[in-house]
Residue, then its C-alpha position, 0 to 999 in steps of 0.5 A: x500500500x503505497x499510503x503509510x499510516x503512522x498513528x501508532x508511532x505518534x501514540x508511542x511517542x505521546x505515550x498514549x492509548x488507543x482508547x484515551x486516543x479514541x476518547x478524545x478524538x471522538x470517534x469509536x476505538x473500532x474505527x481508530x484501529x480500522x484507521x491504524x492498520x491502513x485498513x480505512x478508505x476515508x478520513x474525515x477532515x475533521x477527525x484529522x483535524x482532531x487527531x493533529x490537535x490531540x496528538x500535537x502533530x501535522x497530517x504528515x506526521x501520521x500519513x506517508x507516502x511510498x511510491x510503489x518503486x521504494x515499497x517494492x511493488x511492480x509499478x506496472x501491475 
């Protein structure tokens, strides 16, 4: 998957819980997971507006992009 996504590392780096993140966000610890693992399709812009203001980031610090190139993959497919 070309877009990387790294909640995980700014909640390490925060040393906070899925669930407290979830909380203060407002939206379901389900979903957040869904979003964590790359699994979601969507973002809302105001759930990452939140997620920027809890975890005291920028959008770029939770996504990343790679190129299908540097990941590997067949550009081509």
């Amino acid at each position: 998957m070309p877009l990387v996504v790294n909640v995980d590392v700014m909640l390490a780096r925060r040393k906070m819980r899925l669930n407290e993140l979830a909380e203060k966000v407002g939206i379901t610890p389900q979903n957040l997971s869904v979003l964590k693992t790359g699994k979601a399709r969507a973002i809302r812009f105001s759930t990452l507006e939140k997620l920027c203001e809890v975890l005291e980031c920028q959008p770029g610090d939770l996504f990343a992009f790679e190129s299908d190139a540097a990941s590997g993959g067949d550009a081509a497919a």
